[in-house]
C-alpha positions as CSV (number, residue, x, y, z in Angstrom):
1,X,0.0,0.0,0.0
2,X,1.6,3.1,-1.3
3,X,0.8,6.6,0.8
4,X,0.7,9.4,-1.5
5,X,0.1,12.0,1.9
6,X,3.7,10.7,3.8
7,X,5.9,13.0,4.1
8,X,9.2,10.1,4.0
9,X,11.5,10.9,1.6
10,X,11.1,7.3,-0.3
11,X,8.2,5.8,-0.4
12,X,8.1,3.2,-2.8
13,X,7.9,0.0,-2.2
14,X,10.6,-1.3,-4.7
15,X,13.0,1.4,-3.4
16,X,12.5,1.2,0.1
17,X,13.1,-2.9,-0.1
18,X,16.6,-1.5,-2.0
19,X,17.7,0.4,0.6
20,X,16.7,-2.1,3.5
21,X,18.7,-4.7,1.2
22,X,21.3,-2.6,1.3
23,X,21.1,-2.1,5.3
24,X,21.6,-6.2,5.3
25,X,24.3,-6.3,3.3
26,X,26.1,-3.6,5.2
27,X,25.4,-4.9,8.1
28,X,27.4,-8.4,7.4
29,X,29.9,-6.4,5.6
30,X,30.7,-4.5,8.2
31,X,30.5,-7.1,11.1
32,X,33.0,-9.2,9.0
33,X,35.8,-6.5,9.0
34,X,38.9,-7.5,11.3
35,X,39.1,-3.8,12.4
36,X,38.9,-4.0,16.4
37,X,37.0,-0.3,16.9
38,X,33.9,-1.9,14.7
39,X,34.4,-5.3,16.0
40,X,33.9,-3.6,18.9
41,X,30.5,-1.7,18.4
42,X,29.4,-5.4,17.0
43,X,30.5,-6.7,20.6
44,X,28.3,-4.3,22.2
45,X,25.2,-4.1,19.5
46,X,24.9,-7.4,17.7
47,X,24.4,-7.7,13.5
48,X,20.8,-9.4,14.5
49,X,20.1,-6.0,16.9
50,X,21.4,-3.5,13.9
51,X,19.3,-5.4,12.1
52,X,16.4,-4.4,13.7
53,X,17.5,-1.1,14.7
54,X,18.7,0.6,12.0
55,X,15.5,0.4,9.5
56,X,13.7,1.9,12.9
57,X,15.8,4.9,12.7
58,X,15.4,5.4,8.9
59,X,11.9,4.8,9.8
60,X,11.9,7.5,12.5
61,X,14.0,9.9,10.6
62,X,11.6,10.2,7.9
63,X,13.8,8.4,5.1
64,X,11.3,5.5,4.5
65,X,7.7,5.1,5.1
66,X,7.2,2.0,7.0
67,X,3.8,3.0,8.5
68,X,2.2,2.7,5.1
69,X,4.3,0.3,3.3
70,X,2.8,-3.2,2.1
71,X,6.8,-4.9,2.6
72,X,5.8,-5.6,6.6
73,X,2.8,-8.0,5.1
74,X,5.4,-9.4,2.5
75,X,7.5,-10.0,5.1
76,X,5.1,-11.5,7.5
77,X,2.8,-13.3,5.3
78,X,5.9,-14.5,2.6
79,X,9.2,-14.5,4.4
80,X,7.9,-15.8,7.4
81,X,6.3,-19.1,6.7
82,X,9.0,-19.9,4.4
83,X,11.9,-19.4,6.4
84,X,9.4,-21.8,9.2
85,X,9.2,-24.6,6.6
86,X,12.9,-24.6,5.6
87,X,13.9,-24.4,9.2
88,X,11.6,-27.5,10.2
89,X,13.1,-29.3,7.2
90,X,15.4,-31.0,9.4
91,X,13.3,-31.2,12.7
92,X,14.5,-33.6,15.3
93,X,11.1,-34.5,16.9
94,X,12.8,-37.4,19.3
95,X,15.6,-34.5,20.7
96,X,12.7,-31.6,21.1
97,X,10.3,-34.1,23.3
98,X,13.6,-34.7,25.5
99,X,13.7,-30.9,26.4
100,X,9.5,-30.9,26.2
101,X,9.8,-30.4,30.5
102,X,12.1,-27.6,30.7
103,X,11.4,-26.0,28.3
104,X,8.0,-26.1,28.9
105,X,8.1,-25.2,32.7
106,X,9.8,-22.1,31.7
107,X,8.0,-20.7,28.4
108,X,4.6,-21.3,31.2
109,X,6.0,-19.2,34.0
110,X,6.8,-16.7,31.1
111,X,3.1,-16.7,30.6
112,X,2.4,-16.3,34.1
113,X,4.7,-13.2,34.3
114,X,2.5,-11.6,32.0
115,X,-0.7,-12.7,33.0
116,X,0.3,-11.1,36.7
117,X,2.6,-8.6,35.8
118,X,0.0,-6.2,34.1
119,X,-2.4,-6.1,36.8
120,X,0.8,-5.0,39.1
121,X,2.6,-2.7,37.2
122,X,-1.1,-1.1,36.8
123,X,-1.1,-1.0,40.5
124,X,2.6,0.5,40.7
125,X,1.5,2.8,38.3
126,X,-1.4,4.0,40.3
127,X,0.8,4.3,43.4
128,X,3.9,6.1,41.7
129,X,2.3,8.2,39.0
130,X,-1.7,8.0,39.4
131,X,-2.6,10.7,36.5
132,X,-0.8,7.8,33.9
133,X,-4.2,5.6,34.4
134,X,-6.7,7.4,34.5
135,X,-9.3,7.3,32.3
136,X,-12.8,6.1,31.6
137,X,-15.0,4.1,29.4
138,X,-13.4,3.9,25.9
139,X,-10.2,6.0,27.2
140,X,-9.8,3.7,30.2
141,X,-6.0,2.3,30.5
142,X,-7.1,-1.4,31.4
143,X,-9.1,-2.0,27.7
144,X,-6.0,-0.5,25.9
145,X,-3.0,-2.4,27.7
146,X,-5.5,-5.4,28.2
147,X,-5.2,-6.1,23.8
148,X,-1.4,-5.2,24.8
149,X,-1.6,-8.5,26.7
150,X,-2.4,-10.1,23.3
151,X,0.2,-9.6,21.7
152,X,2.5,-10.4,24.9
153,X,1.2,-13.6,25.0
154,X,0.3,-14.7,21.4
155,X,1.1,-11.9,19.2
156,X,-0.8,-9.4,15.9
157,X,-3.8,-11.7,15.9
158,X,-4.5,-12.0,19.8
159,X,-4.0,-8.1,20.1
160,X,-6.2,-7.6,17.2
161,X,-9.0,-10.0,18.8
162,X,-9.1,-8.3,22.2
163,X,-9.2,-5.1,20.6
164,X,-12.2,-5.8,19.3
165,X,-13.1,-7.8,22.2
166,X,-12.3,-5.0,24.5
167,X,-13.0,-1.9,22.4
168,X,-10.1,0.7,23.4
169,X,-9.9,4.1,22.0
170,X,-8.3,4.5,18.9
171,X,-5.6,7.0,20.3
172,X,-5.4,4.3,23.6
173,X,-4.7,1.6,21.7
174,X,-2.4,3.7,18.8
175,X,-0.4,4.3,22.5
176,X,-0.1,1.1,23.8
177,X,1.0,-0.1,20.2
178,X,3.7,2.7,20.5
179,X,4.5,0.8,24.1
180,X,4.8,-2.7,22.4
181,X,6.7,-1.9,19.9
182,X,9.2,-0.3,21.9
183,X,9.4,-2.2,25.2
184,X,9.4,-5.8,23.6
185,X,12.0,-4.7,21.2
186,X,13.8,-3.3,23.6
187,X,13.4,-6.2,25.8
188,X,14.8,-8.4,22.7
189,X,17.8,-6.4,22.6
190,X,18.6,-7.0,25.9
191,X,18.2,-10.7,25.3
192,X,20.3,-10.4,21.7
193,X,23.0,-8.4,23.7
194,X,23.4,-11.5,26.6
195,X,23.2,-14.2,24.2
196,X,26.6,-13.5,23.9
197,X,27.2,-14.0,27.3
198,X,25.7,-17.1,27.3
199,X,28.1,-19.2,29.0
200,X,29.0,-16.9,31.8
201,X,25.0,-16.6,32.4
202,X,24.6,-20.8,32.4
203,X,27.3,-20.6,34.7
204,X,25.0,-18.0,37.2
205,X,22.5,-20.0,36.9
206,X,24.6,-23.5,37.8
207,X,22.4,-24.9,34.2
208,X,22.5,-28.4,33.2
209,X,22.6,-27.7,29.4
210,X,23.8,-31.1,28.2
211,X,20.0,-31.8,26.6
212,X,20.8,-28.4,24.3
213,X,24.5,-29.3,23.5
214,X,23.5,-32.7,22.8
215,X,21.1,-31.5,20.2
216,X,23.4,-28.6,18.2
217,X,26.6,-30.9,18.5
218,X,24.3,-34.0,16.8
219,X,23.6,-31.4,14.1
220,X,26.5,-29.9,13.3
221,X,28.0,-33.4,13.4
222,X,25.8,-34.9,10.4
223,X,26.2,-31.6,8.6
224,X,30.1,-31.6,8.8
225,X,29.6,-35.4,7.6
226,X,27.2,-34.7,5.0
227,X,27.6,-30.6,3.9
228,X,28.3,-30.4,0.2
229,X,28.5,-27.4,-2.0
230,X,24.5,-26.6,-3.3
231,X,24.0,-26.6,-7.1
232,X,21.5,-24.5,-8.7
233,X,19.3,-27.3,-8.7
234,X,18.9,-27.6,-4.9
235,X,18.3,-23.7,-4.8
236,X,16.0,-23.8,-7.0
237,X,14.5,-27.0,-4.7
238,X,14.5,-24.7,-1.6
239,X,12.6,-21.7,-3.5
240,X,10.1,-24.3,-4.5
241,X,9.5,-25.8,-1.3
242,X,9.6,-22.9,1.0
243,X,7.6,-20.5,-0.9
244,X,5.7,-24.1,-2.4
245,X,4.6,-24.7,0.9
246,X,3.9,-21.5,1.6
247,X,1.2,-21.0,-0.9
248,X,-0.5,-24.4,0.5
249,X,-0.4,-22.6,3.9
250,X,-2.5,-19.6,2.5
251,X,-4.7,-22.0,0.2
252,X,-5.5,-23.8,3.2
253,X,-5.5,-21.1,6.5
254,X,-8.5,-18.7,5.0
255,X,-11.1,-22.0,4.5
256,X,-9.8,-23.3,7.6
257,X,-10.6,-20.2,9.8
258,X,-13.8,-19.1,8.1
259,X,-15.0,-23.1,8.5
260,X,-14.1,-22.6,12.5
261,X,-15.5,-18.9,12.3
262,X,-18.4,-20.6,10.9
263,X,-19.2,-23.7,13.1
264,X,-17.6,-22.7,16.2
265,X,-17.3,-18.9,17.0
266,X,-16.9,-19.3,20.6
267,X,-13.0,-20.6,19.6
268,X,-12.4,-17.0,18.5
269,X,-10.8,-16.2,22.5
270,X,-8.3,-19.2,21.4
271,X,-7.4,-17.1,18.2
272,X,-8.5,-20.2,15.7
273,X,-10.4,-18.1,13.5
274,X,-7.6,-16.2,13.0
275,X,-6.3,-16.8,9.3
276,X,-2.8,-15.6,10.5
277,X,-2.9,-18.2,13.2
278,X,-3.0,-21.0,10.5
279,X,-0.8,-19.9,8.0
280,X,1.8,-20.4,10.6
281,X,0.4,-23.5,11.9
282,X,0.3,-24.8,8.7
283,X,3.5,-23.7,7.4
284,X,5.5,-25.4,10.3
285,X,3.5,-28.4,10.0
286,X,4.6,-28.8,6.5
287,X,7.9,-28.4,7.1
288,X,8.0,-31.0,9.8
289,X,6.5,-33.4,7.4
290,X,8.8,-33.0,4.7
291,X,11.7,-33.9,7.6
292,X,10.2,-37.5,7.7
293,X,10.7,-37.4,3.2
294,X,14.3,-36.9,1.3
295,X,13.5,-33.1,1.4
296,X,15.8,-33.1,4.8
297,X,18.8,-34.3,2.7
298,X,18.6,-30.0,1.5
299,X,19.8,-29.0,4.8
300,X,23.0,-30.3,3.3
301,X,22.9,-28.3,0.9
302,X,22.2,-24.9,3.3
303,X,18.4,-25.2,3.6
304,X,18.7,-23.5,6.9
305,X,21.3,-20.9,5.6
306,X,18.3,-20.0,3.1
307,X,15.8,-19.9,5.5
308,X,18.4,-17.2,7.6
309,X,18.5,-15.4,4.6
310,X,14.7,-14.8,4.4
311,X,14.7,-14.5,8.6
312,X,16.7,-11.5,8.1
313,X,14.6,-9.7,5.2
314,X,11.8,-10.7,7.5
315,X,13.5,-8.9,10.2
316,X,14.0,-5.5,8.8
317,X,11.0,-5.1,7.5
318,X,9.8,-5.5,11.2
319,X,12.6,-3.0,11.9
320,X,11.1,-0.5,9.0
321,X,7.7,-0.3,11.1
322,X,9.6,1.0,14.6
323,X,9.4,4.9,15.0
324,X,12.3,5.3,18.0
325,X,10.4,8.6,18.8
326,X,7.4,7.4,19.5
327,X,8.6,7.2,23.2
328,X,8.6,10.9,23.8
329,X,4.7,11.1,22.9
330,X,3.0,9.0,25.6
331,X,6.1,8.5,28.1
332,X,3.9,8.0,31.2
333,X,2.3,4.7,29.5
334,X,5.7,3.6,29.0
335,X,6.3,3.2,32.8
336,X,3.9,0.4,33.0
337,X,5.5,-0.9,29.9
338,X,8.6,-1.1,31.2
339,X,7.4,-2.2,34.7
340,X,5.4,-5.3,33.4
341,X,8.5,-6.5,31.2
342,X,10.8,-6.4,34.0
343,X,8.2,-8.0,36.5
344,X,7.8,-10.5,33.2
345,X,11.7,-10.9,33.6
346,X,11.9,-11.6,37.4
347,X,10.1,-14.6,37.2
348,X,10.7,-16.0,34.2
349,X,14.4,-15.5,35.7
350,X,13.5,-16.8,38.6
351,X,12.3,-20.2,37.2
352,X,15.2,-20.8,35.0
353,X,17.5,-20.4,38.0
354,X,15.4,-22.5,40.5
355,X,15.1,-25.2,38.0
356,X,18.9,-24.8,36.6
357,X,17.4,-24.8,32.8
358,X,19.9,-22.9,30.5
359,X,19.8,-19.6,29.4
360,X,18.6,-20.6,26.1
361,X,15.0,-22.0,27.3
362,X,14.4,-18.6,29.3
363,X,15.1,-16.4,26.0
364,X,13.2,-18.7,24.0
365,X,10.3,-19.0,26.5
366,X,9.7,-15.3,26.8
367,X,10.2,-14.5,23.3
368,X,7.5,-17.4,22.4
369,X,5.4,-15.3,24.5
370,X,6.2,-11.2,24.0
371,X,7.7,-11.5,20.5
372,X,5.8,-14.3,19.1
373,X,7.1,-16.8,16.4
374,X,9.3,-14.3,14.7
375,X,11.3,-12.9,17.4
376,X,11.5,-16.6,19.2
377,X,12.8,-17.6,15.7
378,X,15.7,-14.8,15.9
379,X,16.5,-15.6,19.2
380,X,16.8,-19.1,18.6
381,X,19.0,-18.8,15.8
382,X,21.3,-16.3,17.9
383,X,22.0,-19.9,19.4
384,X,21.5,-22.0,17.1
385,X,20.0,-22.9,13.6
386,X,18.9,-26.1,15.2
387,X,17.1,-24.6,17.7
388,X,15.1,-22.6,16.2
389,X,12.1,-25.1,16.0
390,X,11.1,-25.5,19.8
391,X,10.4,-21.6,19.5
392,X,8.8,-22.4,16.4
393,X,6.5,-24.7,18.3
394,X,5.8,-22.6,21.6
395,X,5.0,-19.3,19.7
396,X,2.2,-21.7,17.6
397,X,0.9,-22.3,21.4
398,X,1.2,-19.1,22.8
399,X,-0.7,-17.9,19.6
400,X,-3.6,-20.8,20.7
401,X,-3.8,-19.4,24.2
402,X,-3.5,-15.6,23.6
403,X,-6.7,-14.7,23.5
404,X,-7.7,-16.3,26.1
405,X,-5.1,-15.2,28.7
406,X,-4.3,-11.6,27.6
407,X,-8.8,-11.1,28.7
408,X,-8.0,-12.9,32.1
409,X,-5.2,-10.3,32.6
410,X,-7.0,-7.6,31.2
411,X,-10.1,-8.9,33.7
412,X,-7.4,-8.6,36.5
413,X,-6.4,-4.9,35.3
414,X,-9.7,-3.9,35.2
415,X,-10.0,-5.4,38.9
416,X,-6.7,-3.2,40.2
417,X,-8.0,0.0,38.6
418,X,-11.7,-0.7,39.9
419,X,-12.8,0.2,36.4
């Protein structure tokens, strides 16, 4: 969708995919040079957190338009599911149900941070800066952060659903978009930046990681034994499959939703009428259906290398939709942003350390649940390529239960303010 009344200085589609191309490429150019003042900056912001970052300031700066631009669909309706099927391509399912406890335990009590942690930081709030949540009816803070919890939990869809569910203000909720953007971004960066501190943190936390070494030294062992040089033909296999399968996701998530919209509305709080909600479903259950065929043999041939390569267009063009100065406009609702991520933190924290998980299924599990599939993808691959599918597969449950928890948190907001 083209915007003929912005006032960015390219708005183009074609263009402005050019210059965030060009963004990527500089990026890894860059962060490849041996020069120790840049390796430096790359120490302290990662390529995966540039990534983000810097389409957010052209954004903010007026350069691009990525308000109005129809590349943020491309990316999450194209890129997405296809980088999810070629990532699945070579799913261990026996190695994932080994972790299935852990990893569980922790993405839940990620869940539960968020569930209880907007109802307090509300209440802090009210204590430290009362004026922030005020409000009635349509303008009253509860409905507006209680779609927020939507997308905390599930993600777009869920937030979308109690919107409507809810029925904020437009300005309320424009805010509290302003407040999710920013905080859970900001949140991932932190996460980005001590992923690469990972050892001293599983150390901390006295983590028994063997279950998560097992699995990437397994992998990188068959693809050191099996790697070969990719021909045009097995490129050309990837394209097909991932964007292939892709296609059958669409052909099949519209019917699907409008069938369940149909027969059984009340499944709406669970977000299964959402057609988003099963292209992704969809799209990872192909790919971990082509790992039981021949089709795995293309990881070989860097099937997961290609699926990184569409990760990261998928990540800038979420970059291209942050505007870093939308901060200064509602900076009071940013307190109990900020307040409900770190409460969030605590006890997801807490969990990991009390059960000695490793770092990796406390990143994982909380960007499953504020980030949904996309960011728990990133993360993941931060790690690992071969992790990548156990956020695949809780972000495809947080999306299930969204709905439902982000109205029992909002319920418990609305309790706290006495609204």
């Amino acid at each position: 969708m083209q915007d003929s009344s912005s006032h960015a200085l390219f708005t183009q589609d074609p263009i402005v995919f050019g210059i965030l191309m060009l963004v990527l490429g500089l990026v890894f150019y860059t962060s490849g040079l041996k020069n120790r003042l840049i390796q430096k900056v790359y120490t302290i912001f990662p390529p995966l957190l540039m990534c983000y970052f810097l389409p957010g300031i052209l954004n903010s700066a007026g350069v691009i338009d990525g308000e109005n631009s129809i590349l943020s669909t491309i990316g999450s309706r194209y890129f997405l599911p296809a980088c999810l099927i070629l990532f699945t391509l070579n799913l261990d399912l026996k190695e994932i149900w080994r972790m299935r406890k852990r990893a569980g335990l922790v993405f839940i009590a990620g869940t539960i941070g968020i569930i209880i942690g907007g109802p307090l930081a509300l209440w802090l709030t009210s204590v430290i800066a009362p004026e922030v949540v005020v409000g009635e009816g349509a303008d009253a803070v509860w409905r507006g952060f209680g779609s927020l919890a939507g997308s905390w939990i599930g993600g777009g869809a869920n937030q979308v659903a109690l919107k409507e569910i809810l029925e904020p203000s437009p300005a309320l909720f424009s805010a509290t978009i302003a407040v999710d953007v920013f905080v859970a971004y900001g949140w991932m960066a932190i996460l980005l930046y001590a992923i690469t501190k990972n050892t001293v943190i599983d150390r901390y936390l006295k983590a028994d990681a063997r279950d998560v070494q097992q699995l990437m030294a397994k992998m990188e062992r068959q693809s050191k034994e099996n790697s070969r040089i990719p021909e045009a033909k097995d490129l050309i296999l990837m394209v097909a499959i991932a964007f292939g399968g892709t296609g059958l996701a669409a052909l099949l998530s519209d019917p699907i939703a409008h069938w369940v919209q149909t027969n059984y509305p009340s499944l709406e709080k669970f977000s299964l009428t959402s057609p988003f909600f099963w292209l992704i479903l969809v799209a990872t259950l192909i790919g971990i259906s082509l790992s039981f065929t021949p089709a795995r043999k293309l990881e070989y041939a860097g099937a997961s290398k290609m699926g990184t390569t569409l990760l990261y267009m998928l990540i800038v063009t979420i970059g291209m939709q942050m505007d870093i100065l939308a901060i200064f406009a509602n900076p009071g609702l940013f307190l109990v942003g900020i307040l409900w991520i770190c409460i969030h933190a605590i006890i997801i924290f807490t969990v990991t350390k009390l059960t000695k998980a490793p770092f990796f299924y406390m990143v994982v599990g909380s960007m499953a649940n504020v980030g949904g599939v996309a960011s728990a993808s990133v993360t993941a691959a931060a790690f690992h390529p071969s992790l990548i599918s156990i956020g695949v597969v809780l972000s495809v449950f947080s999306y299930a239960i969204g709905t439902y928890a982000g109205w029992l948190c909002a319920m418990l907001m609305r309790m706290v303010l006495g609204g």
